[in-house]
C-alpha positions as CSV (number, residue, x, y, z in Angstrom):
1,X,22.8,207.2,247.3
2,X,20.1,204.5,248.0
3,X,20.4,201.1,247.7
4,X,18.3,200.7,244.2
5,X,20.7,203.4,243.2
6,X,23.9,201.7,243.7
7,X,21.8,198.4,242.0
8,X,21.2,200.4,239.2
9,X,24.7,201.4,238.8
10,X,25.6,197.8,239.4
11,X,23.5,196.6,236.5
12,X,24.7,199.4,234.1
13,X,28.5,198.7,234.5
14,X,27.3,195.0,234.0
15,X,25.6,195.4,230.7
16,X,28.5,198.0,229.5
17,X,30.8,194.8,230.2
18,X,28.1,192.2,228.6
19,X,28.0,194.6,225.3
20,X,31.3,195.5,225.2
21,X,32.3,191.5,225.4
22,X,29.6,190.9,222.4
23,X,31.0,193.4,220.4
24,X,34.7,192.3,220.9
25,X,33.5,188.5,219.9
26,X,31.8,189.5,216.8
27,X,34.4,192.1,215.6
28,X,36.8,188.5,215.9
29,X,34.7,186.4,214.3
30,X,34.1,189.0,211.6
31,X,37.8,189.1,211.3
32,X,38.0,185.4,211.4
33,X,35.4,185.1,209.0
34,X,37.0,187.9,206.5
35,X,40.1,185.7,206.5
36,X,38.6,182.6,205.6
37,X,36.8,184.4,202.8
38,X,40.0,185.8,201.5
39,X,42.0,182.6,202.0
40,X,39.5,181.0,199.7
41,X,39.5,183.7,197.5
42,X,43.1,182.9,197.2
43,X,42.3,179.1,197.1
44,X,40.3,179.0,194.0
45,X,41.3,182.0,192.2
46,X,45.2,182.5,192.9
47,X,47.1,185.4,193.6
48,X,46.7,188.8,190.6
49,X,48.8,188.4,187.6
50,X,50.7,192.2,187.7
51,X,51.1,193.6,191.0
52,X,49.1,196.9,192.0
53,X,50.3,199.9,190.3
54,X,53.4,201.2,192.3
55,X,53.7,198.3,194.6
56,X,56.4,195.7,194.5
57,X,55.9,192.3,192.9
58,X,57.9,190.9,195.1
59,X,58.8,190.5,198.7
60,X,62.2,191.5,199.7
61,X,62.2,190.8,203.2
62,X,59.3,189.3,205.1
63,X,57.5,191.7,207.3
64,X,55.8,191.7,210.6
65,X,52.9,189.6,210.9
66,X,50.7,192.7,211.6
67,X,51.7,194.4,209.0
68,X,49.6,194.7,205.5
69,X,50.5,194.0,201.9
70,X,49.6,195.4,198.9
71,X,47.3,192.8,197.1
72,X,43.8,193.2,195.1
73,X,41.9,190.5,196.1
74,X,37.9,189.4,195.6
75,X,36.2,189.7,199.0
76,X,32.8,188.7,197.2
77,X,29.4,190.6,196.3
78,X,31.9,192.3,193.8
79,X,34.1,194.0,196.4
80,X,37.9,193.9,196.3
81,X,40.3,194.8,199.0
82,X,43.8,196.4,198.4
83,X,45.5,195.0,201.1
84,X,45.3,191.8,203.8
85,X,47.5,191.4,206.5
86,X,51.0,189.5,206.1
87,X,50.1,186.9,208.6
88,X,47.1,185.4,206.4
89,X,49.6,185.6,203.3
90,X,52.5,183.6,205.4
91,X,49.3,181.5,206.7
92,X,48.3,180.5,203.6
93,X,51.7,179.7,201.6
94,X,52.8,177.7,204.8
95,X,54.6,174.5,203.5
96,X,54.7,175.8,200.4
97,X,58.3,176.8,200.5
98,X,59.5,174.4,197.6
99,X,63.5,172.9,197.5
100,X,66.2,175.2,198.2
101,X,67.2,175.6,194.6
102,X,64.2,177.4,193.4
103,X,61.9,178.1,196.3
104,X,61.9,180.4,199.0
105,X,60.1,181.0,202.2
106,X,59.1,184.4,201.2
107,X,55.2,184.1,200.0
108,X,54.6,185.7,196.7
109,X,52.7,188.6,195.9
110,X,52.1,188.3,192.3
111,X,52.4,185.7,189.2
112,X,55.0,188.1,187.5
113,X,56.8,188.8,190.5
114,X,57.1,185.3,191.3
115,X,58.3,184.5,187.5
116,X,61.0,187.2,187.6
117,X,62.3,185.9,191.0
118,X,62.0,182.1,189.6
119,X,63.8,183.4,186.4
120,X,66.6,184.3,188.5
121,X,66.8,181.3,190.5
122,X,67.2,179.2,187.7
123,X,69.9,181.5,185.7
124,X,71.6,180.8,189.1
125,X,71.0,177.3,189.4
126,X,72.3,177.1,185.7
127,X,75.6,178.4,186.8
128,X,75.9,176.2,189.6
129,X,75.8,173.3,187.8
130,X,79.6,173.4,187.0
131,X,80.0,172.2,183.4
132,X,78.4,172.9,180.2
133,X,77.4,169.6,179.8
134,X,75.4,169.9,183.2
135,X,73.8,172.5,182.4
136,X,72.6,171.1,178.9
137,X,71.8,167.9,180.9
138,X,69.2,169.5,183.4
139,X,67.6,171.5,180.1
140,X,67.4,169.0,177.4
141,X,67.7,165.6,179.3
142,X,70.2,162.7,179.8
143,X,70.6,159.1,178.8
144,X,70.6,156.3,181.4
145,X,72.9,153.2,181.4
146,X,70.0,151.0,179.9
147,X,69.8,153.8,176.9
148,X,66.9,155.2,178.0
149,X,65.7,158.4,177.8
150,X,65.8,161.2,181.5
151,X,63.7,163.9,180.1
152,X,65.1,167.5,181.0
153,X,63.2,170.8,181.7
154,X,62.7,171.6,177.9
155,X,61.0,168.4,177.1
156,X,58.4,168.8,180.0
157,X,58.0,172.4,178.6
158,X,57.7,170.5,175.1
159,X,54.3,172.0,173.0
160,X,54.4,169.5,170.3
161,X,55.9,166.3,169.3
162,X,58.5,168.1,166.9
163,X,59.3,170.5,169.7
164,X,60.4,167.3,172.2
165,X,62.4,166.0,169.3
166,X,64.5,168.9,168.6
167,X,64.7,169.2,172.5
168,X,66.3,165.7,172.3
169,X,68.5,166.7,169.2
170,X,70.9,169.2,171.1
171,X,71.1,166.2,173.9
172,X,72.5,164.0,170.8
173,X,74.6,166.2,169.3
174,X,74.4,165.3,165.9
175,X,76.7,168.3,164.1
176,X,80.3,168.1,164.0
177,X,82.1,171.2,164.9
178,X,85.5,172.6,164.9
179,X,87.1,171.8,168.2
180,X,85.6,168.9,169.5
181,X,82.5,167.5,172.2
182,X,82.9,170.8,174.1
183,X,82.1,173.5,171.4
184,X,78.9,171.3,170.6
185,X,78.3,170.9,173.5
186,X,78.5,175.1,174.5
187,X,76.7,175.4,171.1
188,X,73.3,173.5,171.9
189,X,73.3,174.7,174.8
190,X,73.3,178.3,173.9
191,X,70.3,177.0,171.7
192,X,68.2,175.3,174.7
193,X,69.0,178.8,176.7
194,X,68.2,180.9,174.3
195,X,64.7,178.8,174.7
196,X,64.3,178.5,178.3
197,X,64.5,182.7,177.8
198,X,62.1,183.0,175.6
199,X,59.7,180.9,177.2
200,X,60.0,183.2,180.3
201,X,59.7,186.5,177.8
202,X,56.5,185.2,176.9
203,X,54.9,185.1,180.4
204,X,56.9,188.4,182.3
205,X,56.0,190.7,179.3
206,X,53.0,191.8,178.5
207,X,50.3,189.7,176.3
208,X,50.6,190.7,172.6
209,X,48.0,188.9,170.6
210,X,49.7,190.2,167.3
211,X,53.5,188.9,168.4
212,X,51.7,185.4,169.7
213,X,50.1,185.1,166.5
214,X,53.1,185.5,164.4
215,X,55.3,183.4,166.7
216,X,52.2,180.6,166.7
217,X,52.1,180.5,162.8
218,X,56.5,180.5,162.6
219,X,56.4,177.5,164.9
220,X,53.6,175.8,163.1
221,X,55.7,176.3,159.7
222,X,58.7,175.3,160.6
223,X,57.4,172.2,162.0
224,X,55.6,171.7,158.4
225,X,58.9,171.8,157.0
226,X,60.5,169.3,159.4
227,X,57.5,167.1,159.1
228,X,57.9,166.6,154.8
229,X,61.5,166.4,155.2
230,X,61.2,163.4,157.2
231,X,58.8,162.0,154.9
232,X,60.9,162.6,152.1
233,X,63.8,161.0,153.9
234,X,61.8,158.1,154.6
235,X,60.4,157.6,151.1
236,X,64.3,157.9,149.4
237,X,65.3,155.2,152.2
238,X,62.5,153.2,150.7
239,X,62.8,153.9,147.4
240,X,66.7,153.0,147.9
241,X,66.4,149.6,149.3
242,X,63.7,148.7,147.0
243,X,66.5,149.2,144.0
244,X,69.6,147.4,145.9
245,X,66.9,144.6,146.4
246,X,66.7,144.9,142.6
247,X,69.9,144.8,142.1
248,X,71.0,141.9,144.2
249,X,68.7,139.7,142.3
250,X,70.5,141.1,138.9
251,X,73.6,142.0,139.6
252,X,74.8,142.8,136.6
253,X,72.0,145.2,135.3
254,X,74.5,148.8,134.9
255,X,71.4,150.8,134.2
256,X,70.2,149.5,137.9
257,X,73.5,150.0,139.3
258,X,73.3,153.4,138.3
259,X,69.8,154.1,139.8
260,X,70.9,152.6,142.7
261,X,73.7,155.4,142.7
262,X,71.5,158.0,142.2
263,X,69.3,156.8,144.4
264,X,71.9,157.0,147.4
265,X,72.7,160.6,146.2
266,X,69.1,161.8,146.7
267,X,69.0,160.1,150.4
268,X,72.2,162.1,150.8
269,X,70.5,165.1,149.6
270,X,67.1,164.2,152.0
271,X,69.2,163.8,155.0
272,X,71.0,167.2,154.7
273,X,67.5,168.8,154.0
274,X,66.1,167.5,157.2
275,X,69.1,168.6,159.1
276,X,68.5,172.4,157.4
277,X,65.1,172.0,158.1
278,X,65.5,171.0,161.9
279,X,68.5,173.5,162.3
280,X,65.8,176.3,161.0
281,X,63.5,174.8,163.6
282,X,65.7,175.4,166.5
283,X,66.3,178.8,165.1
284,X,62.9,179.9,165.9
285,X,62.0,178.1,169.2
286,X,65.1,180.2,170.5
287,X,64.5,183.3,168.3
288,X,65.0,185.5,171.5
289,X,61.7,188.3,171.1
290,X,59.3,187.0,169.4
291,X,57.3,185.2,172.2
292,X,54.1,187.0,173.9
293,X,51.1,185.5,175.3
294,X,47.8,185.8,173.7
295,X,45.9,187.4,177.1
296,X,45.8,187.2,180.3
297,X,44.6,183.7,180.7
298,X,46.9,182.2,178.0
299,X,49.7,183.7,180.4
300,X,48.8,182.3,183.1
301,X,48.4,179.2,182.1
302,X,52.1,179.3,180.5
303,X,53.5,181.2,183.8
304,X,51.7,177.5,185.2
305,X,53.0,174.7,183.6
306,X,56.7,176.8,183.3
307,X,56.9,176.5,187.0
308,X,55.0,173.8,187.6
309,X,57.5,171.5,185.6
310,X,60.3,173.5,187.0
311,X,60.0,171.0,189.8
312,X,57.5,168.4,189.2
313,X,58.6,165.7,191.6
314,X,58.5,168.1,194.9
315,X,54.8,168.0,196.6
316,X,55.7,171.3,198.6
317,X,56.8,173.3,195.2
318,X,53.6,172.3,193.6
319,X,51.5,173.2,196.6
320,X,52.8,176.7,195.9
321,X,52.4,176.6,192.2
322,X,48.7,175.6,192.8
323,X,48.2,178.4,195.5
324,X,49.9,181.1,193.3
325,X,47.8,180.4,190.1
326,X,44.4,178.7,192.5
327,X,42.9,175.4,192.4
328,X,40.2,176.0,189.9
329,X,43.5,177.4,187.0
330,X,45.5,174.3,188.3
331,X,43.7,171.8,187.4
332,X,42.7,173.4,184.2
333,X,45.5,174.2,183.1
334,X,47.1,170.3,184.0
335,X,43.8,168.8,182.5
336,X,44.4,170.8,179.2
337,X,48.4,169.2,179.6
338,X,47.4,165.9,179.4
339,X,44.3,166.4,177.2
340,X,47.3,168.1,174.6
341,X,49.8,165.3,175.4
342,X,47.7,162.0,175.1
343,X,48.5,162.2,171.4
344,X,52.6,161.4,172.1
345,X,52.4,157.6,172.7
346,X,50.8,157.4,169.3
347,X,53.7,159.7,167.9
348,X,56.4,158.2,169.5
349,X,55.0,154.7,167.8
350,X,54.8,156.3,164.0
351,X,58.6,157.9,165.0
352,X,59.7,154.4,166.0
353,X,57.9,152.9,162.8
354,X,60.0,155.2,160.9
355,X,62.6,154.9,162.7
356,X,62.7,151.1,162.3
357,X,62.2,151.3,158.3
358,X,65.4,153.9,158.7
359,X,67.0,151.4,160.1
360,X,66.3,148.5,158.1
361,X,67.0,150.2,154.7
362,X,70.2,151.3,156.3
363,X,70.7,148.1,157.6
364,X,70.5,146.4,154.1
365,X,73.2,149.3,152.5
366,X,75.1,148.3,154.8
367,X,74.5,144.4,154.7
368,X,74.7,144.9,150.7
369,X,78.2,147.5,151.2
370,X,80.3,144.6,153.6
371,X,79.2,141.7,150.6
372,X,80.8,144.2,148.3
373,X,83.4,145.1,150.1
374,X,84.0,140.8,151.4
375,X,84.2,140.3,147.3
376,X,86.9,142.9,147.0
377,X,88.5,141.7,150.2
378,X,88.9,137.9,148.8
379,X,89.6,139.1,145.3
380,X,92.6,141.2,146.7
381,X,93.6,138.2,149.1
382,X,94.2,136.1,146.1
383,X,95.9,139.4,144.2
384,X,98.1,139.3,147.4
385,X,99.1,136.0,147.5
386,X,99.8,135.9,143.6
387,X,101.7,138.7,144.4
388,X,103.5,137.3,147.2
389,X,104.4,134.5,145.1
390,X,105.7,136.7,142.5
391,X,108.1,138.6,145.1
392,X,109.1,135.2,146.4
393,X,109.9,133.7,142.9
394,X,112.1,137.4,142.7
395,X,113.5,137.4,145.7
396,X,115.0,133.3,144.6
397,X,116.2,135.1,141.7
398,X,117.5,138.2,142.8
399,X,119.4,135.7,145.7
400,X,120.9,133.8,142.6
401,X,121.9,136.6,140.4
402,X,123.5,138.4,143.4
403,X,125.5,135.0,144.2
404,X,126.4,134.9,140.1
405,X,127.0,138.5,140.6
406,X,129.0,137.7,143.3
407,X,131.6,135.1,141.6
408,X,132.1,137.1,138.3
409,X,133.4,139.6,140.9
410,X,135.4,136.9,142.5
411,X,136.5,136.1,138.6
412,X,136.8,140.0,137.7
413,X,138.9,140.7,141.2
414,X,141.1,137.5,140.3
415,X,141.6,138.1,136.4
416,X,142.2,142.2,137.7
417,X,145.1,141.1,140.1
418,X,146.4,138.9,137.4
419,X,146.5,141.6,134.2
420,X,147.9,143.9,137.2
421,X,150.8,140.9,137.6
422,X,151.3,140.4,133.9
423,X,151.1,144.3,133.1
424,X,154.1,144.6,136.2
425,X,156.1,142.0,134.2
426,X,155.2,143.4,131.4
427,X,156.3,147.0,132.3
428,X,159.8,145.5,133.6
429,X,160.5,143.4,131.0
430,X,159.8,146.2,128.5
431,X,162.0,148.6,130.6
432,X,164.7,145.6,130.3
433,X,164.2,145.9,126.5
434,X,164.3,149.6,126.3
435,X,168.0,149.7,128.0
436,X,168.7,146.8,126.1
437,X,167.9,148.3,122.9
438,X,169.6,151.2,124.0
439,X,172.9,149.4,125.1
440,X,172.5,147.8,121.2
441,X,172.0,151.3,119.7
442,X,175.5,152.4,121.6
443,X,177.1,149.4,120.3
444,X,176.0,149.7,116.8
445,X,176.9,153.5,117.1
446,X,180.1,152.8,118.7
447,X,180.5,149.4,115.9
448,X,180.1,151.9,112.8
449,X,182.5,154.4,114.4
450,X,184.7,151.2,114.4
451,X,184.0,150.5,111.0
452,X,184.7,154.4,110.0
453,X,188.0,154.2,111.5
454,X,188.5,150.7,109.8
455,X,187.9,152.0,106.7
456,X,190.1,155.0,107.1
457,X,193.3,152.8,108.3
458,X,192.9,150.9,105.5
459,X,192.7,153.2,103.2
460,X,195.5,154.6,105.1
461,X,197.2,151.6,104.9
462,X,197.3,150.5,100.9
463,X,199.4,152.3,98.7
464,X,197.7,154.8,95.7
465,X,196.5,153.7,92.6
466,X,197.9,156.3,90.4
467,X,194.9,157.4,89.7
């Protein structure tokens, strides 16, 4: 072989090397360039709602980085791709693990996949709480030492003013059952689960426009009712204290005093109506089957703000919320929140309002009750002292009638023992007289024997008569 030959050789080998190197660099920054794209498909838009048809929604174990998942994702000029490799997915959801109770180092593959695994978590967490009264704590809320109010997981979850209050209702406990604190207690707390699952019903099923819409229009009734039972409380608290202030100025009017009795009757008869109306309230927040999302997007955004308040102190569990549902639905979805909830301070003022005129007319019943009941207090003070007096003025007597009582039985004992003495005598002295008299009746029978005798000697004795 000459030597251009083995040059020519040289320089092919050479440009086999320089082409094979070019190709190798662009097939990695291809590769590195698909993976951006699909991280910021991820990014923006989120992970798919349902997972792929016969794939897991879930991970059970985490796989080798080289392996591929099963995920449809945008790759852009209207392509998808059904898979991506396991290292991008643990790429992107790195430090988005969350705390231990309800996050996991596992990335998800799917909004319903991670719901059903979150569902879990917290039925879990629920357990481990211990008590009953834990467990209603976390859902409904607690009360500090200053009286404030610790919102719980239901009251973040809250989709109305009324919702938040009944929310707070099973944390006060306002029924009295049979048994004590603890069977309320396992009672409303039956009610906040039995709404915690049918929040999570609404996002794992399927949307159902139809069972949304009928749910939607229950909810908004119901709060109807609440809403004009609580005026109509208010206005018979107001219509009460406007008669008692009526009456204190003419306190002896009877045909006020009886309006003010009927009036207190119909507050009576408000309060119980509200309570019904509430109790029906809670009935269908936790009516357990009846919740379905309207589509796809009004699940989602549920599926959001359900996890999102799950945990909303924790930066790393919202990190994964916000790459599980994408940026763009995030901040939607959170925008919408506040947008919905600016309303509330307002609300909470008009609650206080009325809460402050429940007060004051309550206030005044019971202002107007302890003068009553001070009147009847002094009144039977003086009943008590006239009849202390009397039992003292008795007891005098009763102490000299016992002492009379007690010297006419001195006198009865003494004139007893003396008719006993004289009835002794008597008895002897009789018995002297009986054998007296019967020593004279001997001698007066012996005395006319005498005189028979006597009289026979001496008629012995004369001589006859002739006769």
């Amino acid at each position: 072989m000459t030597t251009l030959g083995k040059v020519l050789i040289l320089l092919n080998v050479l440009a086999a090397a320089a082409v094979a190197y070019f190709a190798t660099d662009n097939w990695a920054k291809r590769q590195s360039l698909n993976a951006t794209g699909l991280r910021y498909a991820i990014t923006i838009d989120g992970l798919p709602t349902e997972p792929q048809t016969g794939q897991p929604s879930v991970l059970v174990a985490m796989p080798a980085d080289d392996e591929s998942v099963a995920i449809r994702l945008p790759t852009g000029s209207g392509r998808h791709t059904d898979d991506i490799p396991f290292r991008l997915l643990k790429a992107h959801f790195a430090g988005a693990e969350g705390k231990a109770d309800f996050g996991t180092s596992v990335p998800p593959l799917s909004v319903v996949g991670e719901l059903a695994r979150v569902k879990s978590a917290v039925d879990t967490f629920l357990i481990n709480r211990g008590t009953d009264a834990a467990r209603l704590a976390w859902l409904c809320g607690a009360v500090d030492q200053a009286g404030g109010y610790i919102p719980g997981f239901l009251t973040f979850l809250a989709d109305s003013f009324g919702e938040r209050q009944v929310v707070k209702r099973l944390l006060t406990l306002p029924g009295v059952a049979a048994g004590g604190r603890d069977v309320e207690i396992a009672a409303n707390l039956a009610k906040a689960r039995g709404m915690l699952a049918k929040r999570f019903d609404a996002v794992i099923n399927p949307p159902s426009p139809q069972v949304a819409e009928t749910d939607a229009a229950a909810i908004t009734a119901a709060q109807k009712l609440v809403k004009a039972a609580e005026t109509a409380v208010l206005q018979a608290h107001l219509n009460e204290d406007r008669l008692r202030t009526s009456l204190k100025a003419d306190p002896g009017d009877n045909a006020l005093a009886q309006q003010v009795t009927t009036a207190t009757l119909e507050t009576a008869d408000a309060r119980k109506k509200l309570t019904a109306e509430v109790d029906a309230f809670e009935g269908v927040l936790a009516d357990a089957g009846t919740a379905a999302s309207r589509n796809d997007a009004d699940r989602r955004q549920r599926a959001l703000l359900l996890l999102a308040h799950l945990d909303p102190n924790d930066s790393a569990w919202q990190k994964r919320v916000m790459l599980l549902f994408g940026q763009v639905e995030y901040l939607r979805a959170l925008s919408d929140r506040i947008e919905q909830l600016s309303p509330y301070p307002g609300l909470l003022d008009d609650e206080r309002y009325a809460a402050d005129a429940r007060f004051v007319a309550e206030y005044e019943q019971m202002k107007q009750g302890a003068r009553d009941r001070e009147r009847i207090l002094d009144r039977q003070k003086e009943l008590l002292a006239e009849v202390t007096n009397q039992v003292a003025d008795a007891q005098k007597l009763l102490a000299q009638r016992t002492a009379y009582r007690d010297e006419r039985e001195v006198v009865a004992k003494n004139l007893f023992d003396e008719v006993k003495a004289l009835a002794t005598e008597q008895e002897a002295t009789e018995s002297e007289l009986f054998a007296l008299q019967v020593t004279v009746g001997r001698l007066l029978r012996e005395n006319f024997s005498l005189e028979d005798r006597l009289i026979l000697a001496e008629r012995q004795a004369l001589p006859p008569t002739g006769r």
